[in-house]
HTML snippet that shows the backbone in 3Dmol.js (N, CA, C, O; Angstrom):
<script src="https://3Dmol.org/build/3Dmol-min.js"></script>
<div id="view" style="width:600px;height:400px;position:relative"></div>
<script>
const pdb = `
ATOM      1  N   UNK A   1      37.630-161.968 -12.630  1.00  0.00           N
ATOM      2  CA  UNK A   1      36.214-162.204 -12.466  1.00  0.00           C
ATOM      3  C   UNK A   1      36.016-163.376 -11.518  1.00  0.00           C
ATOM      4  O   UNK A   1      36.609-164.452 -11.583  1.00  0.00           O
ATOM      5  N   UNK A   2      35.048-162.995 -10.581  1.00  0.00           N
ATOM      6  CA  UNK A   2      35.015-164.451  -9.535  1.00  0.00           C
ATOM      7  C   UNK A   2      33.467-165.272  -9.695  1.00  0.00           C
ATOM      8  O   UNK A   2      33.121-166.154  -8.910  1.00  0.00           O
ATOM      9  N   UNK A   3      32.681-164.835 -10.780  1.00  0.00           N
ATOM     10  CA  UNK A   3      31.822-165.342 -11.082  1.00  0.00           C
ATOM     11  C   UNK A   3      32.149-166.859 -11.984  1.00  0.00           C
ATOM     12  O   UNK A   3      33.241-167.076 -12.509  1.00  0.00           O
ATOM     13  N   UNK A   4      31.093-167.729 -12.030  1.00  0.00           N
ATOM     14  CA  UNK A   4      31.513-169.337 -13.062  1.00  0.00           C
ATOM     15  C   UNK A   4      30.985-169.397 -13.995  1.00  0.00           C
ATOM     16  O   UNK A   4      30.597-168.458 -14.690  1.00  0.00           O
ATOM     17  N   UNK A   5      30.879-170.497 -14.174  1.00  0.00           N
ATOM     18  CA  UNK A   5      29.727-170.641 -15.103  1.00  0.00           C
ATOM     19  C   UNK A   5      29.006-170.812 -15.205  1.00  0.00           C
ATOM     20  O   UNK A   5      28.503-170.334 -16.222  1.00  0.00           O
ATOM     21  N   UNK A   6      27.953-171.825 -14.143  1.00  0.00           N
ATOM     22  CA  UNK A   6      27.213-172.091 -13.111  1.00  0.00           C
ATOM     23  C   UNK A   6      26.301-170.318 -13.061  1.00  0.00           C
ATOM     24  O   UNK A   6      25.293-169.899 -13.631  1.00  0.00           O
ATOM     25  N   UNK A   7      27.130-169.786 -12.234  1.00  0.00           N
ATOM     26  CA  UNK A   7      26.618-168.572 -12.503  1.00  0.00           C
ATOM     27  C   UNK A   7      25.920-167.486 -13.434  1.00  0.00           C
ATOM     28  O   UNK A   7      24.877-166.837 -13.351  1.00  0.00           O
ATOM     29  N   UNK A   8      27.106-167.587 -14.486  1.00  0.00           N
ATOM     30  CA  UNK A   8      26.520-167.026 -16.312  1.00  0.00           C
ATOM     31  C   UNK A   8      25.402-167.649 -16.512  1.00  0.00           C
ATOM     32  O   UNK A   8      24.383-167.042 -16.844  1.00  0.00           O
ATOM     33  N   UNK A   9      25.452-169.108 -16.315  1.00  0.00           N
ATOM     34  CA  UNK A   9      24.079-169.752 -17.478  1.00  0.00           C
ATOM     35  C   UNK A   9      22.870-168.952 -15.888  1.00  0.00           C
ATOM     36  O   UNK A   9      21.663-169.132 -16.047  1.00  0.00           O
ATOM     37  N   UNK A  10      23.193-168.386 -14.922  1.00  0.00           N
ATOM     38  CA  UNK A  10      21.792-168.556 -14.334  1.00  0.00           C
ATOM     39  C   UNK A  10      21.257-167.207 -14.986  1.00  0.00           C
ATOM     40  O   UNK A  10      20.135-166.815 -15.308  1.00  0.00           O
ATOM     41  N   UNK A  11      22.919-166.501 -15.061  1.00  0.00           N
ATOM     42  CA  UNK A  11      22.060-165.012 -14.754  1.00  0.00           C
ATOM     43  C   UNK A  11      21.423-165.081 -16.967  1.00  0.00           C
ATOM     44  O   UNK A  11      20.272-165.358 -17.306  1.00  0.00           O
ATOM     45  N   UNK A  12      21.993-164.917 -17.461  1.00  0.00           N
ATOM     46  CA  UNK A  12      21.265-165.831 -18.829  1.00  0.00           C
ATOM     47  C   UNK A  12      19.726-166.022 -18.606  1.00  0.00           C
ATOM     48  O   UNK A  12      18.739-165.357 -18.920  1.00  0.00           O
ATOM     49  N   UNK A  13      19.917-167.170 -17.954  1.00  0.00           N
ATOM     50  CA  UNK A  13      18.556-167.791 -17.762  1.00  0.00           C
ATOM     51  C   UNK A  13      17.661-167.066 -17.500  1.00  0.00           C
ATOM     52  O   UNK A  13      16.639-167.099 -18.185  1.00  0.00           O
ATOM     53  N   UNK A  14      17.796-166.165 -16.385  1.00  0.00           N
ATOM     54  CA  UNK A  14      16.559-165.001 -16.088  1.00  0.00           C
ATOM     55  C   UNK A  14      16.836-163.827 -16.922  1.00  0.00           C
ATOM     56  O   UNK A  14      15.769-163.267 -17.173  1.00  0.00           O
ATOM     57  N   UNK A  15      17.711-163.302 -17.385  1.00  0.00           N
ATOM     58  CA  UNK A  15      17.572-162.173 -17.907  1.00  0.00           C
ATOM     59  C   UNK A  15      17.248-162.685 -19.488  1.00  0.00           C
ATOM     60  O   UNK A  15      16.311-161.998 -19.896  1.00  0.00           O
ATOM     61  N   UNK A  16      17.654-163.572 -20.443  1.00  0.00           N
ATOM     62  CA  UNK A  16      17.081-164.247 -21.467  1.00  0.00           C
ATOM     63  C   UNK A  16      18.153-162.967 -22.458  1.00  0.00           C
ATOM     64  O   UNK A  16      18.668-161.924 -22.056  1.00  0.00           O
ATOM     65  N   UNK A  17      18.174-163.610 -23.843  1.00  0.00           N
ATOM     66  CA  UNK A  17      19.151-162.990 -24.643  1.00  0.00           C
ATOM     67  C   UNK A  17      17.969-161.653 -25.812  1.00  0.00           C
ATOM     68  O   UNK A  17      17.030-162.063 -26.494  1.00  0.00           O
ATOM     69  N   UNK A  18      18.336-160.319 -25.741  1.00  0.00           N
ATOM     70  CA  UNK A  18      17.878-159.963 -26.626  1.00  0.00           C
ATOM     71  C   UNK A  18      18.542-158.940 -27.465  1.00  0.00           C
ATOM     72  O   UNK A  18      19.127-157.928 -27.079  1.00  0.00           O
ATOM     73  N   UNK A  19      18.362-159.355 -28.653  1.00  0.00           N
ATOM     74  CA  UNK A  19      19.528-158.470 -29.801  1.00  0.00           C
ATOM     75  C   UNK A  19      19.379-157.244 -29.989  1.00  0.00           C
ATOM     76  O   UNK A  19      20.284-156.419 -29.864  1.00  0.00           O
ATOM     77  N   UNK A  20      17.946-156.935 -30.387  1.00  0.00           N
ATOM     78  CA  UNK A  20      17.427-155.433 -30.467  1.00  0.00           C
ATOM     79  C   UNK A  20      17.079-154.740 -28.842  1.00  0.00           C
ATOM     80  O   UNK A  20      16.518-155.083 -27.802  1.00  0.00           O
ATOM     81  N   UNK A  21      17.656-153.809 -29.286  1.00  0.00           N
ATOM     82  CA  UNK A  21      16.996-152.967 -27.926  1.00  0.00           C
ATOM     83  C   UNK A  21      15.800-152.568 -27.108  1.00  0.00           C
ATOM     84  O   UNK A  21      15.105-151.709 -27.650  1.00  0.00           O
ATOM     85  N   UNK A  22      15.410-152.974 -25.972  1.00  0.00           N
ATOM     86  CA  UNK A  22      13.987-152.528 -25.850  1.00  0.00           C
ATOM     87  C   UNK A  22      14.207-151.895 -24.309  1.00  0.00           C
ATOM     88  O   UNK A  22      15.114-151.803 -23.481  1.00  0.00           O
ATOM     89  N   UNK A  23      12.636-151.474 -24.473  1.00  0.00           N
ATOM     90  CA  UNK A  23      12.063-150.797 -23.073  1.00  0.00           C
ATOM     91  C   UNK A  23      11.923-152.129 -22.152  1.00  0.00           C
ATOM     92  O   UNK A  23      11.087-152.891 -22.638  1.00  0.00           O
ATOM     93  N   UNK A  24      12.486-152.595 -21.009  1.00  0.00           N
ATOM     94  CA  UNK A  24      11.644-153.600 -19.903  1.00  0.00           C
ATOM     95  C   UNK A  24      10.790-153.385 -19.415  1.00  0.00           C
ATOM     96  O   UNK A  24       9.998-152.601 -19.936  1.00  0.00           O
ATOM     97  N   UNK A  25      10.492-154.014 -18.073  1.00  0.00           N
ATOM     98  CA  UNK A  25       9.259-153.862 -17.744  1.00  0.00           C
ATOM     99  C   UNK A  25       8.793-152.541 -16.582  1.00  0.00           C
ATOM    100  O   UNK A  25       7.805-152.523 -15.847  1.00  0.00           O
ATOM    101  N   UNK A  26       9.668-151.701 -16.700  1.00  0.00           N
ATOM    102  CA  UNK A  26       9.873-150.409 -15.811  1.00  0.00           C
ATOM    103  C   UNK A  26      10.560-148.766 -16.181  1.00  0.00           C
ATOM    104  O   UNK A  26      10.818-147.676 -15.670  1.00  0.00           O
ATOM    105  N   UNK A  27      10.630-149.717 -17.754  1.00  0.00           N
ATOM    106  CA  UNK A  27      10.475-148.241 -18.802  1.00  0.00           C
ATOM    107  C   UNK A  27      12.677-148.051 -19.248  1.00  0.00           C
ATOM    108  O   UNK A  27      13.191-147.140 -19.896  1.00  0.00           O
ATOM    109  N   UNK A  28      13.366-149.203 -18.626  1.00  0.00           N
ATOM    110  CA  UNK A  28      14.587-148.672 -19.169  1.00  0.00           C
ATOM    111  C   UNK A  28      15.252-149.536 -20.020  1.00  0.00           C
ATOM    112  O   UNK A  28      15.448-150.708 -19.697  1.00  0.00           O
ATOM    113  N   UNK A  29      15.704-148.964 -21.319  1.00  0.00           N
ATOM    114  CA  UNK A  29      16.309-149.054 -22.809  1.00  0.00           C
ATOM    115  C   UNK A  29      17.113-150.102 -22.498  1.00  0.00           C
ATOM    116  O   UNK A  29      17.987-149.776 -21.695  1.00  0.00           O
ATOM    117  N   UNK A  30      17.152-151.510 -22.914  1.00  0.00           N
ATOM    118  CA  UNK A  30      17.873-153.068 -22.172  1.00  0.00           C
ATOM    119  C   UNK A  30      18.207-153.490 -23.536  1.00  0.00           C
ATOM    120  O   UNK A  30      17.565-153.277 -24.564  1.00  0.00           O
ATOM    121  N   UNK A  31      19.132-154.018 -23.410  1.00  0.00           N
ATOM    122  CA  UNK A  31      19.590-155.052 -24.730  1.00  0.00           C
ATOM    123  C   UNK A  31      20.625-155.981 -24.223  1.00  0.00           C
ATOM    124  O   UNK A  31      21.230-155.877 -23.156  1.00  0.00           O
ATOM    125  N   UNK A  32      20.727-156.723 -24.949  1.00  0.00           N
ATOM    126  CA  UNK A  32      21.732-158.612 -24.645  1.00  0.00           C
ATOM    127  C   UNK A  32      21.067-159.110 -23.159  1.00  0.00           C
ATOM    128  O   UNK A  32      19.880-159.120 -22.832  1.00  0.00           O
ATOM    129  N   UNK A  33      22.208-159.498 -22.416  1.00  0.00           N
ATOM    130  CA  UNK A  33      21.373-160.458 -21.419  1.00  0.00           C
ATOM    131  C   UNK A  33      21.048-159.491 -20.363  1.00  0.00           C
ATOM    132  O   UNK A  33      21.101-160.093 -19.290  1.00  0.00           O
ATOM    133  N   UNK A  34      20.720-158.204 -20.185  1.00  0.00           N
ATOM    134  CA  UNK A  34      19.568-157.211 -19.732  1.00  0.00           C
ATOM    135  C   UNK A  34      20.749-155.942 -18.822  1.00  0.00           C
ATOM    136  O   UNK A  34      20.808-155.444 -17.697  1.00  0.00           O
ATOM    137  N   UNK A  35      21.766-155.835 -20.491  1.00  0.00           N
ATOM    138  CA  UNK A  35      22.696-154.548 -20.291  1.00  0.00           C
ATOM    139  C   UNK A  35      21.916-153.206 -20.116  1.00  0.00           C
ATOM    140  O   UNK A  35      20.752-153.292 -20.507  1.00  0.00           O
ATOM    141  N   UNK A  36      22.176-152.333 -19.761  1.00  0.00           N
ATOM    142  CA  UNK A  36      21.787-150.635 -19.502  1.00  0.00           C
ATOM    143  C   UNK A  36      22.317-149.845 -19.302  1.00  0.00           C
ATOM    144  O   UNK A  36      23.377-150.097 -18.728  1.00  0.00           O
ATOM    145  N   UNK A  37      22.083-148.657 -19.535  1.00  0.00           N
ATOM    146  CA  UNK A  37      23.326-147.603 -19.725  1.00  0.00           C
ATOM    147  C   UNK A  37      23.429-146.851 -20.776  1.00  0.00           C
ATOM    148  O   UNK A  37      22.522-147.096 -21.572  1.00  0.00           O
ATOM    149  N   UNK A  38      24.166-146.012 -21.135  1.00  0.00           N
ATOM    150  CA  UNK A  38      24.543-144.893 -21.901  1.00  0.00           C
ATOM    151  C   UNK A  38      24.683-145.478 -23.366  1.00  0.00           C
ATOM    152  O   UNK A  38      24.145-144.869 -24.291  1.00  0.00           O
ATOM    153  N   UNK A  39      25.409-146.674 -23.608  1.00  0.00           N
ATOM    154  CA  UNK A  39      25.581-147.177 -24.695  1.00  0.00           C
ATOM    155  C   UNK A  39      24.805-147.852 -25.591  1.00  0.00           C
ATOM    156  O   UNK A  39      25.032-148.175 -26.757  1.00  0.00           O
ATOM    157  N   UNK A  40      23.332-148.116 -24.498  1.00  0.00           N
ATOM    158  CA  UNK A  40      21.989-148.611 -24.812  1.00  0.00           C
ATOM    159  C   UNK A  40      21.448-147.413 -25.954  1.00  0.00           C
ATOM    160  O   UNK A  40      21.779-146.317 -25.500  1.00  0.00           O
ATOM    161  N   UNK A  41      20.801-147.271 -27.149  1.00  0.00           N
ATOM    162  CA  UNK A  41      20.197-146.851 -27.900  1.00  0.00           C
ATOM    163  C   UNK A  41      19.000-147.274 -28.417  1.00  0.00           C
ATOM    164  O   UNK A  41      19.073-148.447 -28.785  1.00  0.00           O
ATOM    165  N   UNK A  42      17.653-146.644 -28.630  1.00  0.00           N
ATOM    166  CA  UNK A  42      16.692-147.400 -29.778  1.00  0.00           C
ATOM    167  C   UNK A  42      17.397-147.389 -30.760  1.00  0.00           C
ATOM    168  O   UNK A  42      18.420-146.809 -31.123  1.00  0.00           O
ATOM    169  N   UNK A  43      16.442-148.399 -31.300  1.00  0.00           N
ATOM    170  CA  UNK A  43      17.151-149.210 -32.493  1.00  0.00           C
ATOM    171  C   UNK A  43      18.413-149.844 -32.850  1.00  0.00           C
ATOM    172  O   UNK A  43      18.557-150.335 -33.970  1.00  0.00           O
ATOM    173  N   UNK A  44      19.372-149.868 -31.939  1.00  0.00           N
ATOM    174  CA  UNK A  44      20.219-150.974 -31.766  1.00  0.00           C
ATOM    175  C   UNK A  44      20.676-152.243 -31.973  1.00  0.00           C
ATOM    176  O   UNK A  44      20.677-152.569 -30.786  1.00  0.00           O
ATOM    177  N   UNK A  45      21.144-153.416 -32.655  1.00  0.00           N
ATOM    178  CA  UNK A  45      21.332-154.368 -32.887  1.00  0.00           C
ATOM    179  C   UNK A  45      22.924-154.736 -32.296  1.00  0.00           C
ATOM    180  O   UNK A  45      23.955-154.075 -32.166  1.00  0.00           O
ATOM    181  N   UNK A  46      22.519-156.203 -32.009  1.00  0.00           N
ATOM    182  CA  UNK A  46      24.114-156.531 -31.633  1.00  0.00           C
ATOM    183  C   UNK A  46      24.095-158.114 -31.883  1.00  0.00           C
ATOM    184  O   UNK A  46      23.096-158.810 -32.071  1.00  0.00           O
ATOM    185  N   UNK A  47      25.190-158.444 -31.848  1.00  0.00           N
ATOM    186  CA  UNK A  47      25.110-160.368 -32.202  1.00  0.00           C
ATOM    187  C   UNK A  47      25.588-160.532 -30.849  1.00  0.00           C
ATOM    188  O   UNK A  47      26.089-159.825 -29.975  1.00  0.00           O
ATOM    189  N   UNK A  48      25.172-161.981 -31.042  1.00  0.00           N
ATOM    190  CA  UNK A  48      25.118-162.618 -29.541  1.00  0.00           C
ATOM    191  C   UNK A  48      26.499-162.461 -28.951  1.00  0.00           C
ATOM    192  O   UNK A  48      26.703-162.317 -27.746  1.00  0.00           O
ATOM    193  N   UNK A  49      27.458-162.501 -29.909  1.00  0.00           N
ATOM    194  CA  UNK A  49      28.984-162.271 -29.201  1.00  0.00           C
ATOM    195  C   UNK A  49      29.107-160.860 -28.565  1.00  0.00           C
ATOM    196  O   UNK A  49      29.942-160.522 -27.727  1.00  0.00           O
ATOM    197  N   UNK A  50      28.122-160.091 -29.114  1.00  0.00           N
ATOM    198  CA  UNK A  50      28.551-158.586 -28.622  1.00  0.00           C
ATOM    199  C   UNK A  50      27.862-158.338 -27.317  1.00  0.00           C
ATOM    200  O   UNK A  50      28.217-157.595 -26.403  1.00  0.00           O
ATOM    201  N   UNK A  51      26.642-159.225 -27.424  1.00  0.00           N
ATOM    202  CA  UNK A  51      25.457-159.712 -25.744  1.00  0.00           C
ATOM    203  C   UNK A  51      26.847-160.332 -24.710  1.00  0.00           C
ATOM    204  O   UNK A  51      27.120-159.991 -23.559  1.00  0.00           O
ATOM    205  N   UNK A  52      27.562-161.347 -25.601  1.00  0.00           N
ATOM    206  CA  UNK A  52      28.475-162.033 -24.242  1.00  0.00           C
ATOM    207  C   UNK A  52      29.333-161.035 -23.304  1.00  0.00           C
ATOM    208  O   UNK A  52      29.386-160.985 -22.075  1.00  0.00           O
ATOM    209  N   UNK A  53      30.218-159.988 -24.627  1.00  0.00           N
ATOM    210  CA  UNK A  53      30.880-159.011 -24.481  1.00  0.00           C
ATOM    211  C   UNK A  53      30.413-157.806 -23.698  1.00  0.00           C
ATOM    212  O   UNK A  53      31.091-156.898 -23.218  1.00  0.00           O
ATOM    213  N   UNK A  54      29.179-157.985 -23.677  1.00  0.00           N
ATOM    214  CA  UNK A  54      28.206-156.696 -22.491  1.00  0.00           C
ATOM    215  C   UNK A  54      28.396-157.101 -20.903  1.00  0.00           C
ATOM    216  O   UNK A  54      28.756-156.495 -19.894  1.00  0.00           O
ATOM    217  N   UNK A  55      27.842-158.819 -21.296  1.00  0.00           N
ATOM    218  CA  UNK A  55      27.776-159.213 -19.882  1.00  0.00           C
ATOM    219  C   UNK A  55      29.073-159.142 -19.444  1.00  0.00           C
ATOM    220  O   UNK A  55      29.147-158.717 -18.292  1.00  0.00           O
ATOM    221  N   UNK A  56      30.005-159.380 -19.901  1.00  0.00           N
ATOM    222  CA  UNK A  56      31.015-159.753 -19.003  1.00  0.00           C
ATOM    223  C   UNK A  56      31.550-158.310 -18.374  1.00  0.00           C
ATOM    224  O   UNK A  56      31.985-158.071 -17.248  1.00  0.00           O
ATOM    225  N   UNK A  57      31.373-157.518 -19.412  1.00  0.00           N
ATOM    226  CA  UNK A  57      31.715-156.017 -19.364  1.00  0.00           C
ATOM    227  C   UNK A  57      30.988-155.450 -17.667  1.00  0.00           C
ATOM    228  O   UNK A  57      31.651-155.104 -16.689  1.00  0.00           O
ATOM    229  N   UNK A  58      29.479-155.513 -17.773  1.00  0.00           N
ATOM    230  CA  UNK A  58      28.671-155.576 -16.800  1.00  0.00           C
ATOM    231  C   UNK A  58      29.078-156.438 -15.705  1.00  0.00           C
ATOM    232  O   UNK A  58      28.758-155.907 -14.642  1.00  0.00           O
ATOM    233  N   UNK A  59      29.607-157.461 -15.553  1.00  0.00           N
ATOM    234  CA  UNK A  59      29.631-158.049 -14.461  1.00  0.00           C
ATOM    235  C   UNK A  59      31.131-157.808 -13.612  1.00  0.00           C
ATOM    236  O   UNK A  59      31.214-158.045 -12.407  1.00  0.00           O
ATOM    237  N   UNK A  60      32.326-157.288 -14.452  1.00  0.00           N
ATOM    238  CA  UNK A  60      32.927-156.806 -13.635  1.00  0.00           C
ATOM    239  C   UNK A  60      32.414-155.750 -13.354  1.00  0.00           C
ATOM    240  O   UNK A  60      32.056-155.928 -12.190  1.00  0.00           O
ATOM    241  N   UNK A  61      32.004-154.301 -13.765  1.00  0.00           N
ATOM    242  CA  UNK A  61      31.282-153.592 -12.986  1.00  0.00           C
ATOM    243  C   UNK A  61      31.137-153.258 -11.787  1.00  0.00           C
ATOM    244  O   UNK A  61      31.632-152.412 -11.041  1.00  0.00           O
ATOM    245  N   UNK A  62      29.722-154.748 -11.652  1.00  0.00           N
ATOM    246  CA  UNK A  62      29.325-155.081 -10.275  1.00  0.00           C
ATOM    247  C   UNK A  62      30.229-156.025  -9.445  1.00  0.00           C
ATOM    248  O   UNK A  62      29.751-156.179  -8.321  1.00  0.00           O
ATOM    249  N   UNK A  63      31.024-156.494  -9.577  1.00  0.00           N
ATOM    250  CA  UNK A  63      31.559-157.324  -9.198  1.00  0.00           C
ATOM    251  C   UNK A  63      32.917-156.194  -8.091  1.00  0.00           C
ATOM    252  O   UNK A  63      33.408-156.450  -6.991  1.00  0.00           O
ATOM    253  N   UNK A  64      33.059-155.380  -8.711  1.00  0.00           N
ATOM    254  CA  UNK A  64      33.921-154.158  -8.477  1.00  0.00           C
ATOM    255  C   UNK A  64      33.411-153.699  -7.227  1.00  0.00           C
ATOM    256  O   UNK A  64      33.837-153.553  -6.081  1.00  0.00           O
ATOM    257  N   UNK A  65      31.966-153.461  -8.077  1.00  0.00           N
ATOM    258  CA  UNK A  65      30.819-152.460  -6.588  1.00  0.00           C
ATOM    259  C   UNK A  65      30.778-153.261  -5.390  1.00  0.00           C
ATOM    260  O   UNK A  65      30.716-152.739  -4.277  1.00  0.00           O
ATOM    261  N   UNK A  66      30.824-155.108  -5.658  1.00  0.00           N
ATOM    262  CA  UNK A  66      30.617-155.203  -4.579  1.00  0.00           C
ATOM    263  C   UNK A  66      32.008-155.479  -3.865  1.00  0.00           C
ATOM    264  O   UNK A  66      31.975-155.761  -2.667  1.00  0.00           O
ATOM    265  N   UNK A  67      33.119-155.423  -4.465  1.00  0.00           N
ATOM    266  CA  UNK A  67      33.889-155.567  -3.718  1.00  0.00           C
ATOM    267  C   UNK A  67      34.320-154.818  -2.654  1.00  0.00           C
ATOM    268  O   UNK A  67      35.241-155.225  -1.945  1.00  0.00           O
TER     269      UNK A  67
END
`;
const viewer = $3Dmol.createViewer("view");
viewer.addModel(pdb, "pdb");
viewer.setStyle({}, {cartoon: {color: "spectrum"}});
viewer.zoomTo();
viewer.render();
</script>
C-alpha cells in the first residue's frame, strides 16, 4: 500500500465513519468510511474494525487501478 497516514485520516475525514448501511447522496448502498459494492446490504452492521478492514480492502483496489 503506498498510501500514509496523513492520507487515511483525510480520506476518513471526508467520507466520515458509518456502521449501518445507507443510501448516499446519489442513491448507492455505502457503509464504513464510504465502502460500495456487492458486499454492501440493507440492514447491515459492522464495527469500526470491520470499517478499517473495508478501507484498506478498498484502497488497494484503487490503488491497483491506478497503477
Amino acid at each position: 500500500m503506498n498510501i500514509g497516514k496523513r492520507g487515511l485520516d483525510l480520506i476518513k475525514s471526508f467520507e466520515g465513519l458509518e456502521l449501518e448501511a445507507y443510501y448516499d447522496a446519489v442513491g448507492v448502498l455505502t457503509i464504513g468510511y464510504g465502502s460500495t459494492g456487492n458486499h454492501v446490504y440493507l440492514g447491515q452492521e459492522i464495527t469500526q474494525q470491520e470499517a478499517e478492514a473495508l478501507l484498506m480492502r478498498d484502497l488497494v483496489r484503487f490503488e491497483d487501478g491506478i497503477a
